[in-house]
MIKENU-246031 format. One line per field, with one value per atom (N, C-alpha, C, O): residue number from 0; atom name; residue in one letter; x, y, z. Coordinates in steps of 0.001 Angstrom, whole numbers, always signed. Layout:
<vexnus>
nr = (NUM|...)
atom = (CA|...)
rest = (A|...)
east = (X|...)
north = (Y|...)
up = (Z|...)
</vexnus>
This chain:
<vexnus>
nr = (0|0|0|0|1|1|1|1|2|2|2|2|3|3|3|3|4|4|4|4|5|5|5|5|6|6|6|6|7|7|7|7|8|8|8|8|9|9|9|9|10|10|10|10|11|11|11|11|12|12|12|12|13|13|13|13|14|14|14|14|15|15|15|15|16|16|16|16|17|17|17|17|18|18|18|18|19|19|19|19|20|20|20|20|21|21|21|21|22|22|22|22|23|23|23|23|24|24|24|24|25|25|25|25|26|26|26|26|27|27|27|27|28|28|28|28|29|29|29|29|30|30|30|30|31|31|31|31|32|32|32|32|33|33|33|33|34|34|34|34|35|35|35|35|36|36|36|36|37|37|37|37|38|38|38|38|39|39|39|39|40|40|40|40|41|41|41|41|42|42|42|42|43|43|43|43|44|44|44|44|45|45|45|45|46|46|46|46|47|47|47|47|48|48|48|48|49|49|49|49|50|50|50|50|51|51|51|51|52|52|52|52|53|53|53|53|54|54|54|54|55|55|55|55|56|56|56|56|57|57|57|57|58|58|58|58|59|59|59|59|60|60|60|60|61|61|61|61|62|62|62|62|63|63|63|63|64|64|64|64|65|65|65|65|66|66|66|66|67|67|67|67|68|68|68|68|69|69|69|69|70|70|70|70|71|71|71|71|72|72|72|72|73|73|73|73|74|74|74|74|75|75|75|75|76|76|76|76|77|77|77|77|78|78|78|78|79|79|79|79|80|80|80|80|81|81|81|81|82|82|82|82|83|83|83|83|84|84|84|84|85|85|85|85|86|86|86|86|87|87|87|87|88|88|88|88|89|89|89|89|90|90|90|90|91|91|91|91|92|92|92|92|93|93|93|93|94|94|94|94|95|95|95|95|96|96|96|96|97|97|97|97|98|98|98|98|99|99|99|99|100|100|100|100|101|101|101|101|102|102|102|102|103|103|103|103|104|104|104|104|105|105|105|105|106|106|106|106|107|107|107|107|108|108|108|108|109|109|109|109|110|110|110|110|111|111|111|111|112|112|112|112|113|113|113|113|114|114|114|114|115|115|115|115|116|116|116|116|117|117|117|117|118|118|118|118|119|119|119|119|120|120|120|120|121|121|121|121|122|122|122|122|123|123|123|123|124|124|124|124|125|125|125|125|126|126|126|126|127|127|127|127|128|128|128|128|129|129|129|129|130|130|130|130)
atom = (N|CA|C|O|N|CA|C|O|N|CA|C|O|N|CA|C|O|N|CA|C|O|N|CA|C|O|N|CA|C|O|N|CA|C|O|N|CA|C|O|N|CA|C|O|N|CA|C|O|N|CA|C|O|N|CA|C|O|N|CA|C|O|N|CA|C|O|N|CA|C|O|N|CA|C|O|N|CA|C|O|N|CA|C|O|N|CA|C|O|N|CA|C|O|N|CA|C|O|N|CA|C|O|N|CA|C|O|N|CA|C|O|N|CA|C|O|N|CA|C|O|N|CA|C|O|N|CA|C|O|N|CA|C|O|N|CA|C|O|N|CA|C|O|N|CA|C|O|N|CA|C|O|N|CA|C|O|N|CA|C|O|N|CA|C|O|N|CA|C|O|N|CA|C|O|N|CA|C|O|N|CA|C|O|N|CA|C|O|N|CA|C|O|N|CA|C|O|N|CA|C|O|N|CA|C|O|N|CA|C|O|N|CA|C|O|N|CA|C|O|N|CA|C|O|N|CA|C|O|N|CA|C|O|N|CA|C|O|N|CA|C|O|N|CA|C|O|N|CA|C|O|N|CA|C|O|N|CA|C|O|N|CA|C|O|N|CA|C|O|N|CA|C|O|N|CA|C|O|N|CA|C|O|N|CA|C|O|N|CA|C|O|N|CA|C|O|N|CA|C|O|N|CA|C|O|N|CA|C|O|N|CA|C|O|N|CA|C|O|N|CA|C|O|N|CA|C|O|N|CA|C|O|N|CA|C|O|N|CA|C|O|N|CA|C|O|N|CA|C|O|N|CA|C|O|N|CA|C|O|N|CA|C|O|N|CA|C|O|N|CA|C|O|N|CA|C|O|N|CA|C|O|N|CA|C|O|N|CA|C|O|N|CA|C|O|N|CA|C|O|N|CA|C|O|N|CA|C|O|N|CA|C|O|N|CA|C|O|N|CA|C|O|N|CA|C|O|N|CA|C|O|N|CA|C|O|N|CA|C|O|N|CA|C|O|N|CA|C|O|N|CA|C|O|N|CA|C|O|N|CA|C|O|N|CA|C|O|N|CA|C|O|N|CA|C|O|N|CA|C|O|N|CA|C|O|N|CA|C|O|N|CA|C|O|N|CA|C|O|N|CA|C|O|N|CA|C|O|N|CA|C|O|N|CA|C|O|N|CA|C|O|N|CA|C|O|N|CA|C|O|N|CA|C|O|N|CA|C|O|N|CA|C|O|N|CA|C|O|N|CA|C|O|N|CA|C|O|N|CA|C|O|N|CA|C|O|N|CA|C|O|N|CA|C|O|N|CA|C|O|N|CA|C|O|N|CA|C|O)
rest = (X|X|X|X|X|X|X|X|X|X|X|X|X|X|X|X|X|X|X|X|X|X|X|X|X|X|X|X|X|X|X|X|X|X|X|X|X|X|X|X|X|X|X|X|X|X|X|X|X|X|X|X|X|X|X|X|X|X|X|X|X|X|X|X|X|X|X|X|X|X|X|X|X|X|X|X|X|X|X|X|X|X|X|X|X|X|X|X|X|X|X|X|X|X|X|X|X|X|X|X|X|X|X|X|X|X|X|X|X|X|X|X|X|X|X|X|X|X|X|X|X|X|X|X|X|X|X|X|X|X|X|X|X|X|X|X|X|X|X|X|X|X|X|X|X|X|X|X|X|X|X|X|X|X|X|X|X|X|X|X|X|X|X|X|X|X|X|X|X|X|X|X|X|X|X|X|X|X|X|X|X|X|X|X|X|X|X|X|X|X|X|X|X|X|X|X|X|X|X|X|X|X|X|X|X|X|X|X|X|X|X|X|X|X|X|X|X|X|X|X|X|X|X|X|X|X|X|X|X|X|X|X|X|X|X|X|X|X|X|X|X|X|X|X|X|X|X|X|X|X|X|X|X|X|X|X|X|X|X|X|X|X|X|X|X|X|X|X|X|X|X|X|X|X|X|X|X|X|X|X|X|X|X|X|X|X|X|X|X|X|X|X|X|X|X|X|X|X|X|X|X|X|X|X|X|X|X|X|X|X|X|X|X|X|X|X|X|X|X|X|X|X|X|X|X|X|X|X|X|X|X|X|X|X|X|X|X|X|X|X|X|X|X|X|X|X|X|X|X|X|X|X|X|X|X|X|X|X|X|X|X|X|X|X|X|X|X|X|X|X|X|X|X|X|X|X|X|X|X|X|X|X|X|X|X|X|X|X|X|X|X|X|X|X|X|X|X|X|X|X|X|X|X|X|X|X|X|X|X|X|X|X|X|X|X|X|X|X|X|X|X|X|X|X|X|X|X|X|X|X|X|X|X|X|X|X|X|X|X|X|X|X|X|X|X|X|X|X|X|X|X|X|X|X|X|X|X|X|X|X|X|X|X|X|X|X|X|X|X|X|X|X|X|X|X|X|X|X|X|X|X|X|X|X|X|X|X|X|X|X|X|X|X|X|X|X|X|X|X|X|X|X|X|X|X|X|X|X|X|X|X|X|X|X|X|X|X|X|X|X|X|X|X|X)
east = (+81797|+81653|+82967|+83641|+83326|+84834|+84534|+83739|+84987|+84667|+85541|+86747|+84756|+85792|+86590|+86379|+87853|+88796|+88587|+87990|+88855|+88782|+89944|+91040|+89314|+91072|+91976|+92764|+92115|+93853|+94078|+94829|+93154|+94162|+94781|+95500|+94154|+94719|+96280|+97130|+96265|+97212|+98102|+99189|+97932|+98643|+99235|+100093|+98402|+98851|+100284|+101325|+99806|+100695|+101987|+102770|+102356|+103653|+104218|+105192|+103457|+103808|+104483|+105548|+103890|+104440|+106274|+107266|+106100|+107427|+107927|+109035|+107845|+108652|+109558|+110787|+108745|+109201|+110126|+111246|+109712|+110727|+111927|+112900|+112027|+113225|+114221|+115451|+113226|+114144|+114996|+116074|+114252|+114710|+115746|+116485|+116012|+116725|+118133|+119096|+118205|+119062|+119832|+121026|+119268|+119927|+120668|+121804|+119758|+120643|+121260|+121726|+121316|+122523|+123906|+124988|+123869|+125051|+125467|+126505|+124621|+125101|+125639|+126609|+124367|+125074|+126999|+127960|+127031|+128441|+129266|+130333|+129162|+129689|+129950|+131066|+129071|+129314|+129735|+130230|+129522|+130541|+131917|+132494|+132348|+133634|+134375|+135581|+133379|+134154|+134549|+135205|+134297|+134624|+135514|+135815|+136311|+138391|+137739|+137284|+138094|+137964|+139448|+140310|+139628|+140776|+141274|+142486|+140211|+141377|+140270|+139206|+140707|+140077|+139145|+139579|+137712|+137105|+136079|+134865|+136815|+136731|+135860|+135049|+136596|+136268|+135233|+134934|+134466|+133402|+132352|+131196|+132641|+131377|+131212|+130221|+132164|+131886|+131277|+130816|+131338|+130585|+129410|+128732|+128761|+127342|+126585|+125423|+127021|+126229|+126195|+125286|+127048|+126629|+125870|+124978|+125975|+125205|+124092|+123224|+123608|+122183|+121833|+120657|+122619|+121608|+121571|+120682|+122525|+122550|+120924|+120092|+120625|+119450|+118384|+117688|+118450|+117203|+116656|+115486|+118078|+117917|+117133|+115989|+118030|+116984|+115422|+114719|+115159|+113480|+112763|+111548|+113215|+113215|+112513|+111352|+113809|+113467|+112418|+111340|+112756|+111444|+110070|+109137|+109655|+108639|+108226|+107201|+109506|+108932|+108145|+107078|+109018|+108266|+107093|+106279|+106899|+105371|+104347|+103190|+104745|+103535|+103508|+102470|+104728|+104437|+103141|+102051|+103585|+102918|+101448|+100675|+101161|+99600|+99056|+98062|+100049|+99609|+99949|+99048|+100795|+101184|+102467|+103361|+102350|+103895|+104138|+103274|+105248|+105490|+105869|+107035|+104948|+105524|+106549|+107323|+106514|+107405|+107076|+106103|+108078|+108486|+109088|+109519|+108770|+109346|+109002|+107818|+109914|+110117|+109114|+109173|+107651|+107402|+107502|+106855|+108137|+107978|+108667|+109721|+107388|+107626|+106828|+106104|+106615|+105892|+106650|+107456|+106077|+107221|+106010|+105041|+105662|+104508|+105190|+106228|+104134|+104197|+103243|+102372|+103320|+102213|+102673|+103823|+101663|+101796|+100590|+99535|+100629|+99738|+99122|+99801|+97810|+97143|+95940|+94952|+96262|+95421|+94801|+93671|+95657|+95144|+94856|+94623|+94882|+94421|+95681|+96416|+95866|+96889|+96080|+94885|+97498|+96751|+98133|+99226|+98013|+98473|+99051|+98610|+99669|+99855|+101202|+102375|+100627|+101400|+101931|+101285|+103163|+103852|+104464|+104909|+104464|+104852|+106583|+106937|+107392|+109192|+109365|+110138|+108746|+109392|+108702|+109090|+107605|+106771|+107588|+107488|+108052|+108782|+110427|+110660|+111253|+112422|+112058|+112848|+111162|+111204|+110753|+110961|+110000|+109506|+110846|+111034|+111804|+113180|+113917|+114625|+113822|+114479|+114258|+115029|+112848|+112422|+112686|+112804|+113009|+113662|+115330|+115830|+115866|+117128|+117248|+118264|+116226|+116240|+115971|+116564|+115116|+114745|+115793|+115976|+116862|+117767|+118851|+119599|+118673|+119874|+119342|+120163|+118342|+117992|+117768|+117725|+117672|+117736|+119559|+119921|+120408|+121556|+122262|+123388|+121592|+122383|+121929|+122574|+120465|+120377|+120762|+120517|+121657|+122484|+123893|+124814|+123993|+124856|+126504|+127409|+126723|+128051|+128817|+129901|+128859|+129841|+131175|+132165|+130899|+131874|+132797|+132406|+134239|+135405|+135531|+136250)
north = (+101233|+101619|+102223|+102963|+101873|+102241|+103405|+103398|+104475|+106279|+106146|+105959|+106270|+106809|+107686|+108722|+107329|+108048|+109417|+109212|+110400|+111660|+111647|+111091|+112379|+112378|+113063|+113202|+113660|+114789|+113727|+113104|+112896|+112355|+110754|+109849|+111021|+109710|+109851|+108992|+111512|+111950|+111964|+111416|+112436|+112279|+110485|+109983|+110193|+108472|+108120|+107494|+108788|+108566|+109195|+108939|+110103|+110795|+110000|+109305|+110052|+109070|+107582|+107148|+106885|+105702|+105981|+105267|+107318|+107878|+108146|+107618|+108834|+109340|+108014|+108050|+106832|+105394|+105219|+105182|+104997|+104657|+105135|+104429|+106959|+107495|+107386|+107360|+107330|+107214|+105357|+105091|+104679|+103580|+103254|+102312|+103895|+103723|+104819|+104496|+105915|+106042|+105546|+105463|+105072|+104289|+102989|+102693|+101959|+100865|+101423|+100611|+102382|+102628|+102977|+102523|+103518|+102927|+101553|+100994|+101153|+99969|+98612|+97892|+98958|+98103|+98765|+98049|+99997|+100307|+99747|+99397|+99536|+98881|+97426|+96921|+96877|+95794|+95379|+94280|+96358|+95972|+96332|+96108|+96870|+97328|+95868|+95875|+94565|+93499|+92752|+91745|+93007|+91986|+92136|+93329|+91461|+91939|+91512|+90568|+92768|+92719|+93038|+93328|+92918|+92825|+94013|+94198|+95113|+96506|+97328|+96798|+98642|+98967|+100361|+101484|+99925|+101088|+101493|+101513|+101888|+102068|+103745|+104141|+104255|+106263|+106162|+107220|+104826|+104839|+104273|+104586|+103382|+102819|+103875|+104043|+104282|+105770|+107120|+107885|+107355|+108162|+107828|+108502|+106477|+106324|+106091|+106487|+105409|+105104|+106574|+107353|+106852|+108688|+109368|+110042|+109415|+110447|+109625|+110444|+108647|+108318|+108145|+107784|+108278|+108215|+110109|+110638|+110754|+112063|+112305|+112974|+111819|+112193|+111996|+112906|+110583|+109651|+110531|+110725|+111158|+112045|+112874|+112974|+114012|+114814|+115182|+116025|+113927|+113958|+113103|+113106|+112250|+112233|+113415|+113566|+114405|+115643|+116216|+116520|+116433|+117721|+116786|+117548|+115491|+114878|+114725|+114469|+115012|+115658|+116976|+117152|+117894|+118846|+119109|+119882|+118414|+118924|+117694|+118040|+116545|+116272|+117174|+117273|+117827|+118309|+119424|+119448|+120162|+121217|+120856|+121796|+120239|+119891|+118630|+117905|+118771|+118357|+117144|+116737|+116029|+114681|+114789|+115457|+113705|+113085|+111817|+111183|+111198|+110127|+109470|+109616|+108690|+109019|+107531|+107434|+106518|+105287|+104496|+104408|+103855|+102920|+101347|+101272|+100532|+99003|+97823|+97584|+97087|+95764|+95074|+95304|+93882|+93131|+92082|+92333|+91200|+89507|+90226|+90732|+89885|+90704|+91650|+91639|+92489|+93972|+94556|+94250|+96098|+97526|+98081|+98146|+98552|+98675|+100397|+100788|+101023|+103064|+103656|+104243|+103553|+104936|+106241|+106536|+106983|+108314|+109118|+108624|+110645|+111019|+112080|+112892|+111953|+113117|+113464|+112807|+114778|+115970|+115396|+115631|+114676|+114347|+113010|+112374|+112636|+111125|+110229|+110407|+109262|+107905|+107364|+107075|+107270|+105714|+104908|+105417|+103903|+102937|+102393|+101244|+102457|+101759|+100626|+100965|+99173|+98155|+98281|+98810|+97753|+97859|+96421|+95840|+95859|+94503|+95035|+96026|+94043|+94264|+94149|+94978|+93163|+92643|+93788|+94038|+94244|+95350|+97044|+98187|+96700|+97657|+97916|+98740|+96778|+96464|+96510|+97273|+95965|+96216|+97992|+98553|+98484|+100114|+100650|+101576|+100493|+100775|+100632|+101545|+99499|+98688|+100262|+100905|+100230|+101464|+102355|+103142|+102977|+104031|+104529|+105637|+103439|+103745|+103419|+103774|+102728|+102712|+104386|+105206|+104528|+106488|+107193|+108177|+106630|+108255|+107770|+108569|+106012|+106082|+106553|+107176|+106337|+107207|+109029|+109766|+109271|+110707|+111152|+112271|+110226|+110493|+110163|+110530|+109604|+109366|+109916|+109874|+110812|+112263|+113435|+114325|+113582|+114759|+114088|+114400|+113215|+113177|+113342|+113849|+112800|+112881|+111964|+111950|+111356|+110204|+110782|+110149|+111889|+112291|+113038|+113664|+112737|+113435|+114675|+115596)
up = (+115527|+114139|+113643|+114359|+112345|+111790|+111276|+110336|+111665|+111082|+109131|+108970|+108239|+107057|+107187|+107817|+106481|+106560|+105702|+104645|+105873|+105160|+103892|+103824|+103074|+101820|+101921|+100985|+103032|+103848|+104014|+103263|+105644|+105659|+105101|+105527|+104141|+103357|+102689|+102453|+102470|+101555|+103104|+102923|+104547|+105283|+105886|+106610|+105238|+105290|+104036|+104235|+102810|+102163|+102173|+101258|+103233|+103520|+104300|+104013|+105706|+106737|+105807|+106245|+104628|+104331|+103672|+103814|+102949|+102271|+103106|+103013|+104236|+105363|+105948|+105994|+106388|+106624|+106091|+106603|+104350|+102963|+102921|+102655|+103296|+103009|+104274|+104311|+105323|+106672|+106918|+107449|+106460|+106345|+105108|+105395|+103598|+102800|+102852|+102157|+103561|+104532|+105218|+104931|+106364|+107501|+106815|+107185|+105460|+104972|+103746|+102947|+103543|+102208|+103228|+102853|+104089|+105163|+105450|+105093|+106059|+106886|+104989|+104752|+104195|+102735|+102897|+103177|+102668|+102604|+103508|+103003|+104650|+105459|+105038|+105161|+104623|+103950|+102827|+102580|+102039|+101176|+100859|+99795|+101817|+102139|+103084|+103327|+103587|+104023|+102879|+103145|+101523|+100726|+100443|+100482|+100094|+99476|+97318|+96672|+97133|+95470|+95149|+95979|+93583|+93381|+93050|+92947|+92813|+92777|+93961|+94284|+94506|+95359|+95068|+94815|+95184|+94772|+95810|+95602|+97206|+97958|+98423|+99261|+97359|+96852|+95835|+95280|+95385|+94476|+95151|+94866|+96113|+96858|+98345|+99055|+98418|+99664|+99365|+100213|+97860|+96835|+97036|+97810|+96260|+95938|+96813|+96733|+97855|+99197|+99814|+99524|+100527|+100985|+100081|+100596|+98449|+98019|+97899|+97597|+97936|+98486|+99254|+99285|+100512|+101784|+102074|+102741|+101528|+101800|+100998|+101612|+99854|+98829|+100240|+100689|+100803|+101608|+102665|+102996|+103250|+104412|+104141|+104583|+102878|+102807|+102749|+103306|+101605|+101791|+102792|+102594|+103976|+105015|+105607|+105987|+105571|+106804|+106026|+106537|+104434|+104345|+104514|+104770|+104462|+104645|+106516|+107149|+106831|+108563|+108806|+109394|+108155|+108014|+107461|+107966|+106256|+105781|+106764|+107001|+107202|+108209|+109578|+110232|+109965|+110801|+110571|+111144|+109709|+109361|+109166|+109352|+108989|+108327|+109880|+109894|+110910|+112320|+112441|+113174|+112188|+112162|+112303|+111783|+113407|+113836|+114053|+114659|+113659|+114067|+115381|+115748|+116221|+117683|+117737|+118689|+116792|+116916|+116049|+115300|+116231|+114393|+115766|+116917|+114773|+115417|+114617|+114379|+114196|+113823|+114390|+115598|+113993|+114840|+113520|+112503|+113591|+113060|+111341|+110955|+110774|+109419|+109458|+108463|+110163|+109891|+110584|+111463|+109755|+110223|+111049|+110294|+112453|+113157|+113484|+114018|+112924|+113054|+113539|+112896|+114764|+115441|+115012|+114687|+115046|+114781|+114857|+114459|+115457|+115880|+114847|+114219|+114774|+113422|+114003|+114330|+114070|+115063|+116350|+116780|+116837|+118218|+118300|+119327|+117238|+117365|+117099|+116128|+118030|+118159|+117103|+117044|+115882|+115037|+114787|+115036|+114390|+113609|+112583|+112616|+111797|+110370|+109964|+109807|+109852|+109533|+108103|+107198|+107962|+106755|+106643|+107633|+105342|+105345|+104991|+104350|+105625|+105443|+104099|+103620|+103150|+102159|+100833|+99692|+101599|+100457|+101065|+100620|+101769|+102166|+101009|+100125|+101586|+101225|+99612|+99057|+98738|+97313|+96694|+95618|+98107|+97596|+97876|+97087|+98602|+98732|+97631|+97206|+97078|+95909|+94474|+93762|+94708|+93273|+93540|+92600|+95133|+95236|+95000|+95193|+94582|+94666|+93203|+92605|+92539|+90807|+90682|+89981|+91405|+90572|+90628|+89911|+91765|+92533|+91093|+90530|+90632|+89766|+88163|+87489|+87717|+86841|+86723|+85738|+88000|+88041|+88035|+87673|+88429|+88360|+86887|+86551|+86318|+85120|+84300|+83252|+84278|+83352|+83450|+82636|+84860|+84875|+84768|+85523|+83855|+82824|+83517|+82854|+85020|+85620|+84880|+85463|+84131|+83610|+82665|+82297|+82476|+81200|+82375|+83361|+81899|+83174|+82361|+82747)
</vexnus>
């Protein structure tokens, strides 16, 4: 018999999925910089793409960690993350119990996509553009 899920931890389901999001849009707002630093452009804006990529994976990190912390706190951990085919496969443990949760790559990679639309709308209402 499948037990219903309780509504903590549903709301602890929905951290665990952000926790994924931010730890994963992190790790590729690097490795993008890396790449786009192989392309030869014609003037070099090298101090503008080393800017925006760090200050968004610096943003990713952060709520990363504080989303460690508040599952920790409320008893959830992530015990492993892994690639299988096209799914993102996340055990993690909540109050004692081993569970599960599949994530599709491509529903992944586009919740990534809106996350880095928000960090650029939140950056362009604190209004850095004027020297």
């Amino acid at each position: 018999m499948i037990e219903p899920i309780a509504p903590e931890e549903e709301g602890e389901q929905e951290l665990v999925r952000l926790y994924i999001l931010f730890g994963l849009l992190f790790r590729v707002a690097m490795v993008d910089l890396g790449r786009a630093r192989i392309v030869q452009l014609k003037l070099s804006y090298d101090e503008v793409f080393d800017w925006l990529f760090q200050d968004l994976s610096r943003w990713a990190e952060r709520q990363h960690h504080q989303l460690r912390r508040r599952l920790r706190q409320s008893g959830c951990a992530v015990v492993s993350t892994q690639r299988q085919g096209h799914l993102y496969v996340v055990h993690y443990r909540q109050r004692g119990y081993l569970r599960e949760a599949m994530y599709s790559i491509e529903v992944l990679r586009a919740e990534c996509q809106q996350l880095v639309s928000l960090w650029m709308k939140h950056y362009q209402r604190d209004d850095r553009t004027s020297l």
